[in-house]
N, C-alpha and C positions, 0 to 999 in steps of 0.2 A: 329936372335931374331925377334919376329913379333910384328910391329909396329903397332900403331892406325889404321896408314895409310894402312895398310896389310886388316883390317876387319871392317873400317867403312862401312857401308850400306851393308857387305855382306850378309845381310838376307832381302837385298830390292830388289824388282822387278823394280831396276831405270832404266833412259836413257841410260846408259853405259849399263846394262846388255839388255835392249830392242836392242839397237842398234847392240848387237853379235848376240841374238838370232831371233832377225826376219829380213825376207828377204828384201831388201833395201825400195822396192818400198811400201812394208807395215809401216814400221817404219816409212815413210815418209807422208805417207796417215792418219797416227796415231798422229803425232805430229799437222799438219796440223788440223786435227779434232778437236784434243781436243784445241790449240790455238783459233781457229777460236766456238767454241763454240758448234759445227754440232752435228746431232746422230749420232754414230756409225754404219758403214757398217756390214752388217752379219759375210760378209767374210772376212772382216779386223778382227772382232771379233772370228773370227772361226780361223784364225794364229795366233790372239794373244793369246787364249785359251790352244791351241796347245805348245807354245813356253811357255807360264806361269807354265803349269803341267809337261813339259820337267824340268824347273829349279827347281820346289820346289819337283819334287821326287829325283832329283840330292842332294837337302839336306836332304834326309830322310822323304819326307813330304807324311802322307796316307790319309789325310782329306784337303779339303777346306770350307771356312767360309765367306758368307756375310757381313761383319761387321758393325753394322750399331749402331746410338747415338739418342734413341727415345726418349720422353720426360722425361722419370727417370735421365738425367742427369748423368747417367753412359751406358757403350756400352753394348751392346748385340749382340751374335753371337750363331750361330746353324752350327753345324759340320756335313760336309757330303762326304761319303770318296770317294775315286775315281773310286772303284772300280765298274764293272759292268757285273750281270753273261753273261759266255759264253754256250758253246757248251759244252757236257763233264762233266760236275760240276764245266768248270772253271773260270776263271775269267780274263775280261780286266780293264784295266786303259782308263777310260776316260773321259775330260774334254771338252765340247763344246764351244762355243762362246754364245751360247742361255744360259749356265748352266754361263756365266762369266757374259755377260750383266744383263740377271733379274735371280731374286729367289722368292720364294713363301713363309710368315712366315705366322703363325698365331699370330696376330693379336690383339687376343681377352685380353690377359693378361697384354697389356702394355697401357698407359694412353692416353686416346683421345680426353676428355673432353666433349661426347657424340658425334663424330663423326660419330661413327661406331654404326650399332645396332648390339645386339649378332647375330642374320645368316649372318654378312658382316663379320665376325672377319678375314678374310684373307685377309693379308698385302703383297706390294710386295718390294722388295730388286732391286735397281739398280745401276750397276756399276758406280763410280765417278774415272774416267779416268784421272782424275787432280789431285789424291794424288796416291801416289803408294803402289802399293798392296807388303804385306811384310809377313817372316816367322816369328810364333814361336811357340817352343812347340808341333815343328812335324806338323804344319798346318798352310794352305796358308791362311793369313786374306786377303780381297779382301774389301775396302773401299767402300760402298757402301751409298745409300739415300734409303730412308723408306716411303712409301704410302700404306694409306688406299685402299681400295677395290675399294672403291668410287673416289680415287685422289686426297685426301685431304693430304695435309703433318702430317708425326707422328711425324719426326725427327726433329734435330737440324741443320744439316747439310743444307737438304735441301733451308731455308729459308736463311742462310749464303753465299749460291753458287749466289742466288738470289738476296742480296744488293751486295756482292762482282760486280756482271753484272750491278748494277744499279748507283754506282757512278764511275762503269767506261765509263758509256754511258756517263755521264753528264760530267766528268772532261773532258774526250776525246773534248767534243764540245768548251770548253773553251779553251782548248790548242791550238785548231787551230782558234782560234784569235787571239791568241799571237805567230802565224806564226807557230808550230809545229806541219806540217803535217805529220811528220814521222810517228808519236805516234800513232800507233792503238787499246794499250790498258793500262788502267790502275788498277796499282794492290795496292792493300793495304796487307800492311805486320804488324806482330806482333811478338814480343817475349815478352813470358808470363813468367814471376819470378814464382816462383811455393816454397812457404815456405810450412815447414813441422816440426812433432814430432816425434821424435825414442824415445823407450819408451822400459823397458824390456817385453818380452813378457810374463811371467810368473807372472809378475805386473799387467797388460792386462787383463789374462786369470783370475783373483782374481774380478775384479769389472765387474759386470753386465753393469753399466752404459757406460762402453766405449766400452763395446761390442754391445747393442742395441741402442746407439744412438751414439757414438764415440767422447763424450766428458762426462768429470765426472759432476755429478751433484748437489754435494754436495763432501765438501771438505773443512779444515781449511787451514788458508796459514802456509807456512812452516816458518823455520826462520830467513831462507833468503831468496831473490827470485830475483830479477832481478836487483835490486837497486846500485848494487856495478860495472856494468856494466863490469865485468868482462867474462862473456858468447860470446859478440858481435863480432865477426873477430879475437875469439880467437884459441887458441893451440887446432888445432880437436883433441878429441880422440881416441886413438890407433881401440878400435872398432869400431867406427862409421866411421873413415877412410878406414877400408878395406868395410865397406859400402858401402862408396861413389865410392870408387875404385869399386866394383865389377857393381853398379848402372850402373857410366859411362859407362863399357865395354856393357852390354847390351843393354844401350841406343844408344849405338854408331854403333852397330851391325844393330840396327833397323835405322839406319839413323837419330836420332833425335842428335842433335847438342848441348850437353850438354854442356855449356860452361864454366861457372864459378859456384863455390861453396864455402860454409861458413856457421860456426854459428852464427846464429841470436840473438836478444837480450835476449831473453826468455830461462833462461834452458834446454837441450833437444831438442833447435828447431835449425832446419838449414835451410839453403836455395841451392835451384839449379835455374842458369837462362841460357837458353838455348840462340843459334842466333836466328836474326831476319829470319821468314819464310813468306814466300804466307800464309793470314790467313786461309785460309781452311785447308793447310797441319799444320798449328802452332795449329790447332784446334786439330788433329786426335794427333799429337806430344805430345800433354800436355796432350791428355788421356789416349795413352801410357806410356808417363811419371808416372801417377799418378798411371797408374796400374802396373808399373815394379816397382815401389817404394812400394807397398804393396808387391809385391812378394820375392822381392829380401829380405825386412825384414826381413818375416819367416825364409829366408835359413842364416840369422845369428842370430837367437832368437830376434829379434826385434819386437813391433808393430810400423807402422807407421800410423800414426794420419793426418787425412788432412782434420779435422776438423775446424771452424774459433775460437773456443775457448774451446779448449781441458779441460783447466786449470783457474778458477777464479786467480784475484789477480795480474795475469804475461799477456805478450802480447800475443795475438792470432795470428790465421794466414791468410796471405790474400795472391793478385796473381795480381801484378803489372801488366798491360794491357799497352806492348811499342805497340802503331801504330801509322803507318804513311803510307804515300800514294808514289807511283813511278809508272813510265811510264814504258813500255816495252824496251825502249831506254838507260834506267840510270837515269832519273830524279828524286832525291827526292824531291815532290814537296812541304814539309815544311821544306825544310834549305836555308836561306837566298844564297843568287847569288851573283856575283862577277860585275854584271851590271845593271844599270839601271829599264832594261826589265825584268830578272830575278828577280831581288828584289819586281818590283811590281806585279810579278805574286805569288812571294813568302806571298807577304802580303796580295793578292786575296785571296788565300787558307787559311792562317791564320785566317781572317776574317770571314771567310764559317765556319770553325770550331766554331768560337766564338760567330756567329749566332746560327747555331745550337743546339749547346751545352744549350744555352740564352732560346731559342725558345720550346725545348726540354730534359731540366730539370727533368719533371716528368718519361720520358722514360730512360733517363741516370740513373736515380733512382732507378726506378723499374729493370733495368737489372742489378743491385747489389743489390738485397734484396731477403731474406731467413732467416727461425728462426737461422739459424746459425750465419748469419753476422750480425742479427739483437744484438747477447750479444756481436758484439767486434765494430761496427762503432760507434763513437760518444767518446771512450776510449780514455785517451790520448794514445792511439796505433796505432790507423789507423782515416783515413778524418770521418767529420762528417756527419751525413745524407745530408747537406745543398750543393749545387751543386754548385762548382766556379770552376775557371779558376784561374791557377799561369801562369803567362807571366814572372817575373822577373823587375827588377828594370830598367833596360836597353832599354827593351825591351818596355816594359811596358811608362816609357818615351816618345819611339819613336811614338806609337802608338797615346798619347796624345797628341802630336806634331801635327801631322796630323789631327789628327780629328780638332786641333783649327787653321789649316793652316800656322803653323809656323815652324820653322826650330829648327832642334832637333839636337842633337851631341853622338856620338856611342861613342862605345871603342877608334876607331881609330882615334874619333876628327873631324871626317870629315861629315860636313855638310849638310842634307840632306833638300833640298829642295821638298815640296809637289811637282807642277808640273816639275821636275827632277827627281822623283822616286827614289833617290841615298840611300839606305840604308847604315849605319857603316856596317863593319864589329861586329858581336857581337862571343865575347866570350864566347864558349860553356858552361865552367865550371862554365859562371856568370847565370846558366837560371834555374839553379836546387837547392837553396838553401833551401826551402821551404816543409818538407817532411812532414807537417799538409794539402797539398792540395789535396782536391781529383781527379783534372785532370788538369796535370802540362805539361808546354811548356818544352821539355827538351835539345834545342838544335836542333832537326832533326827530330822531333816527338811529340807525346802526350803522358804521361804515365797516365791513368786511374786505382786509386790506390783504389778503392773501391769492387774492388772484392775478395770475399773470395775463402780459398785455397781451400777449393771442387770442386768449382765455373767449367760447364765447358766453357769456354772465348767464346761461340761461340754465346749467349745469346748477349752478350755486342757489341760485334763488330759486329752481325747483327742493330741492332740500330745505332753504329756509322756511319757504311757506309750510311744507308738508310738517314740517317737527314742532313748529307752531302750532298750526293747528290742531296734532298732536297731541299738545299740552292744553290748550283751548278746550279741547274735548271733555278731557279730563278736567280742567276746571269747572263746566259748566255742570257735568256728573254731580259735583260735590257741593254745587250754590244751588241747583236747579231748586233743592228743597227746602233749602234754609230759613227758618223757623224765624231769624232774625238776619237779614240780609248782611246789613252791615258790619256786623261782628266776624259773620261766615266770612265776609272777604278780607277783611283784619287778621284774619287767624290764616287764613288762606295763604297771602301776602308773606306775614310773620315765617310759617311753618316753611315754606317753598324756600323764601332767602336762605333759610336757616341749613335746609338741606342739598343747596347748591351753593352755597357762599365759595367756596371751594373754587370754583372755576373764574372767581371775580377779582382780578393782580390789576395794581395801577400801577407798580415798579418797571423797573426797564427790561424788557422782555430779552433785552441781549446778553443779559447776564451769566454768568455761569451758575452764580450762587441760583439764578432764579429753575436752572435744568433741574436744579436739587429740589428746591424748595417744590415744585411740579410733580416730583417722582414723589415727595413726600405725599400730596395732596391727593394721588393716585390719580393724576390725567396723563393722557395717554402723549407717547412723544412718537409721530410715524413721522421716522427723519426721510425717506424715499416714496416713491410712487408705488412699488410694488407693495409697501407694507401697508399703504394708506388701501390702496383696491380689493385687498384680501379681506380688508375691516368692511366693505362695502356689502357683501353677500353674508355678512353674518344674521344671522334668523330674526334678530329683533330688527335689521332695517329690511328684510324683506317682506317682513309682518307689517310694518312702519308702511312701506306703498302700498302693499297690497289690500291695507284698513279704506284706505281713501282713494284706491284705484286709480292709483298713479303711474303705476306700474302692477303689472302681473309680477308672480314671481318667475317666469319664463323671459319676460321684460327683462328684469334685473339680471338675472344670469348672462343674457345676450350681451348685454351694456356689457359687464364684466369681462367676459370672453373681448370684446370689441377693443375695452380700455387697458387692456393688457397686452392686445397686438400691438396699439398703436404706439404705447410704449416701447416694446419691442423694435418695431418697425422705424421708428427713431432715431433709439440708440444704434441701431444697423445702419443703416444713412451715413448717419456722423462716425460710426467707425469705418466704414470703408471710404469715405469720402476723406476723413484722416491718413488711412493708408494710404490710397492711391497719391495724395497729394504728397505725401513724404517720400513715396519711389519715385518719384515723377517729376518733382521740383525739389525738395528739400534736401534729398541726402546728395542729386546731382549738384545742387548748387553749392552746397558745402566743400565736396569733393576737389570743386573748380575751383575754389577757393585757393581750400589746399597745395592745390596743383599752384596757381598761381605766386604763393608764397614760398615752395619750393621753388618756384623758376628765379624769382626776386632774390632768395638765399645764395642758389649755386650762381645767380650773375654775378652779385656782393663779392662773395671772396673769390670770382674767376678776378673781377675786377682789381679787389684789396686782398689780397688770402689772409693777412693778420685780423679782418673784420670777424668779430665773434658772431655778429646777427642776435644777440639772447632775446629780444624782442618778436623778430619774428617768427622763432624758432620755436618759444616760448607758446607762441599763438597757433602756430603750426602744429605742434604735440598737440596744444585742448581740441583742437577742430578736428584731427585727426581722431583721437581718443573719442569727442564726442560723436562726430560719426557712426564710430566704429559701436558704439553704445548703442545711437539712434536706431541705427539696422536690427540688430536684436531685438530692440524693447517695439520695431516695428512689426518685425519678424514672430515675436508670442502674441503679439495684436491679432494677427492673421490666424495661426492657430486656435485662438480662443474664439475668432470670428464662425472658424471653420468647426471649432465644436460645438456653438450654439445651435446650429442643426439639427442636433440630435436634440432638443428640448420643444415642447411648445407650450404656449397658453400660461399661467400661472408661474409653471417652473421657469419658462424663459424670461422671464420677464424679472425673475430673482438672479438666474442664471447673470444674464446682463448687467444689473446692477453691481452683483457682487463681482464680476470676472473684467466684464468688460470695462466697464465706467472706469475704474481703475487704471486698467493698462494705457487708456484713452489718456490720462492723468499722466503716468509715468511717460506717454510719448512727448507731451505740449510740455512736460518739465524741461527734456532735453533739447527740444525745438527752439525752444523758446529763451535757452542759456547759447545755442549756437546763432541765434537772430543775432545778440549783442556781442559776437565776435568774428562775422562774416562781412566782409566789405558790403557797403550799402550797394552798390553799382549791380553786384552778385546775387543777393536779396530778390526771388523770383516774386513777390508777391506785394504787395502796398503794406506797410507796417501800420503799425497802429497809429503812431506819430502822424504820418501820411494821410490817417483816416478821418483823424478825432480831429483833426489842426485846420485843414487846409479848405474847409469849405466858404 
């Protein structure tokens, strides 16, 4: 019988399969390389070319693909087979080392924020040797980074590879003052929760709205929905489990590490969380992810939804961000240590983090914002626009101890003296109680809980690493000469807590009293997308990439221009895809309604003339009156649609927010009070009851 273990990664191009197929002294040169960070040798590139196109025709494979993640936030790839003519009319198989390292795309159709002008539109593909190239679908993907003509980044990736190198220069430097010369690199890891909607597909295939924008637009609630909490970790589905079953297998075949699964509190909604990975492979994983899970739907009549709020009324969906940092050695360097040394290096880091984070508010923001997350953050569903930090009770404690230079007591009772550095032991299970925070301590890590489930995580952990190491920098400035080490990092420690304490709330993030208490502490509240992007180009975070070359400032401004269309381009979508649905089915179906109840009236009293009707009569005025409402509030929709033309870039993007979003709001009010008084028969579209219930 064939176990997990028989065909996990058998469709990856990993170390175990490198190490059978290439000749010692390459595999060795290969590893070496890509560790050490080097370009790639021709001729290393030309065996491993060789050995890559041996394995993926041994599975059937006639095409390869650069696969690359440009600014649309979904991947992109172009298929190009192996073949190449011979002599004869015939044909060879072959793959170069020049055809593995770069590729050539065009350019011109994916988003650049005016980088490129139309005669540059050629973009080039280059091999990323640090995730591994995998099959599917008969074709070799080959993980690649994406430049303009000119050398400007398009992608996601690229800028990712780039803070990933930047706070490991920085931590590396602080490590070896706390005597850790082993440590030549350090990695930041993540596992992305990835929630989700399975939906029938034939439900899908009925409403426009979740086909052109992938969440409904309008909708009454059902009547029931979430409240009875019966959906949350309960009995899967006989369908949706051979789902998950089938999911798994193919995840598991591509090497992604699909770990635990369950449904969510929402109707319909489930979740997968994979292991912790290297963040650039967790990066390529969760886009995999997102796209096996679109696939695999279809092949059991499913839609799968990974949208942030599919459905008004019930919870949306987001994509927990676990990172943490580790040395090449074993170190994680955010779980408290078993000594002295350890502890206070543990609380260095910690510190760095909560600097950051303090410092860089506006960017942690902005890499969770989108019209999407924009209808589910702030919900009691997920954290509020407002940027804090959960430490925990314990923890949290210990921290203020220190900072006021006093001795503090853990789990384990045991006393910690500032210059002693003795941390308790803290108890894992005590550091996660708090699931209103938006980036919570959780034991061994940070989980940033602000991203929505479209989201792809390589936005957010570019910003994490960068502000990090940031602070890292600036830490090591101020120990590098310390006369007496220990004390330097105590005081260090002390001073830092002391001047970001501010940013550190273990209370219920849903609160209103907490919006107060926020404005008091002076952190910043960007309740929409366009106020969180405007925060993105302000001078200290373009000084911020441009320190650690993670971005030019030409970079940043592109990205900005980009992240303001797409918003844009969006909310545009979903307003005319609003309209048209409302001229087209909603106000006709109303109408007929109408009509309907009229013909039912005048037969009543042709039949009885003493019959008064007050009932149907009753219902005939609100449908009518609503109607006649709906047309209008449809009616300024279109005008306002038609005056965002005249705006673009930044202004439209506020334009929209403030003009459209709204009206958008005032149509789904009336749509959605005439859902609950229009015969169900009448009803052009699947309701939500129909959606949530019947799978």
């Amino acid at each position: 019988m064939e176990t997990v273990a028989d065909y996990f990664g058998s469709m990856v191009f990993n170390d175990a399969v490198m190490r059978e197929k290439l000749p010692k002294d390459i595999y060795k040169t290969l590893r070496k390389t890509v560790s050490e960070g080097k370009d790639i040798d021709l001729a290393v590139a030309n065996s491993v070319a060789n050995a890559m196109k041996t394995w993926a025709l041994e599975h059937g494979c006639t095409h390869f693909t650069h696969w690359f993640q440009p600014m649309t936030g979904i991947t992109a790839e172009k298929h190009d087979a192996f073949i190449s003519p011979a002599d004869g009319g015939r044909a060879i198989l072959e793959f170069s080392g020049k055809a593995l390292v770069k590729g050539e795309s065009d350019a011109s159709s994916f988003p650049s924020g005016g980088l490129r002008a139309t005669f540059e539109a050629r973009g080039y593909t280059a091999w990323d040797p640090t995730s591994y190239a995998f099959i599917r679908d008969d074709v070799l993907y080959i993980p690649t980074v994406f430049l303009s003509y000119t050398g400007e980044v398009l992608d996601k990736k690229t800028p990712l590879l780039r803070s990933m190198q930047a706070i490991s220069d920085e931590a590396v430097k602080i490590l070896k003052l706390f005597g850790h010369d082993d440590v030549k690199r350090v990695i930041t890891t993540v596992g992305p929760e990835q929630e989700y909607f399975l939906i029938d597909r034939a439900d899908y295939a009925k409403r426009r709205d979740l086909i052109f924008t992938g969440r409904t637009l309008f909708g009454a609630r059902a009547p029931k929905g979430q409240e009875m909490n019966d959906h949350y970790y309960g009995a899967i589905r006989t369908r949706v489990a051979e789902y998950m079953k089938d999911l798994d297998k193919e995840l598991w075949k591509l090497g992604v590490s699909a770990k635990t699964r369950h449904n969510e509190a929402a109707p319909c909604q489930h979740e997968l969380a994979p292991v912790f990975a290297t963040t650039n492979v967790a990066v390529d994983h969760n886009q995999i992810t997102m796209e096996t899970m679109k696939k695999v739907a279809e092949r059991h009549g499913f839609a799968c939804l990974l949208h942030e709020k599919p459905f008004k009324g019930i919870n949306g969906s987001g994509k927990h961000n676990n990172w943490s940092i580790s040395t090449d050695t074993g170190m994680n360097l955010l779980e408290p240590g078993k000594n002295p040394k350890d502890n206070a290096q543990f609380l260095l880091f910690l510190v760095a983090v909560i600097k950051a984070v303090d410092d860089y508010q506006d960017l942690i923001r902005c890499s969770s914002a989108s019209a999407g997350n924009d209808n589910r953050l702030g919900g009691h569903e997920a954290p509020p626009a407002i940027i804090s930090i959960f430490l925990g009770d314990e923890l949290t404690e210990i921290m203020e101890s220190i900072a006021a230079g006093k001795a503090a007591k853990g789990a384990s009772k045991t006393k910690m003296e500032l210059g002693v550095h003795v941390l308790p032991d803290i108890s894992k299970d005590t550091t996660d109680r708090n699931r209103t925070s938006p980036f919570a301590f959780t034991g061994n890590k940070f989980e940033f809980r602000m991203l929505g489930s479209s989201f792809s995580v390589s936005g957010p952990n570019i910003v994490l690493n960068t502000i990090v190491a940031k602070v890292l920098k600036g830490f090591y400035e101020k120990l590098k000469g310390a006369k007496v080490f220990e004390e330097a990092v105590a005081d260090l420690i002390r001073d830092t807590y002391n001047e970001h304490s501010r940013i550190v709330f273990n209370g219920n993030n849903y609160s209103a009293e907490w919006v107060e208490e926020a404005k008091r502490r002076g952190l910043l509240n960007l309740k929409s997308t366009p106020e969180a992007l405007d925060a993105f180009v302000a001078q200290k975070n373009i000084d911020l990439f441009s320190e650690f070359g993670v971005f030019s400032p030409t970079e940043m401004h592109s990205r900005y221009e980009i992240l303001n269309e797409v918003y844009s381009k969006t909310v545009h979508i979903e307003a005319v895809t609003l309209h048209d649905m409302m001229v087209q089915q909603i106000i006709p179906a109303a109408s007929s309604y109408a009509s309907f109840l009229a013909q039912a009236i005048n037969s009543k009293k042709a039949a009885v003339p003493a019959l008064q009707c007050r009932s149907e009569i009753s219902t005939l005025e609100r449908v009518s009156e609503l109607t006649d409402v709906l047309s209008e509030k449809v009616a300024l929709l279109q005008s306002l649609i038609d005056k965002s033309a005249m705006h673009s870039g930044a202004e439209l993007s506020h334009f929209v927010r403030a003009c459209i979003v709204p009206a958008m709001e005032d149509v789904r009010s009336v749509s959605d009070e005439l859902e609950l008084l229009v015969g169900k028969d009448y009803w052009p579209v699947p309701t939500y009851a129909d959606i949530l219930f019947y799978v």
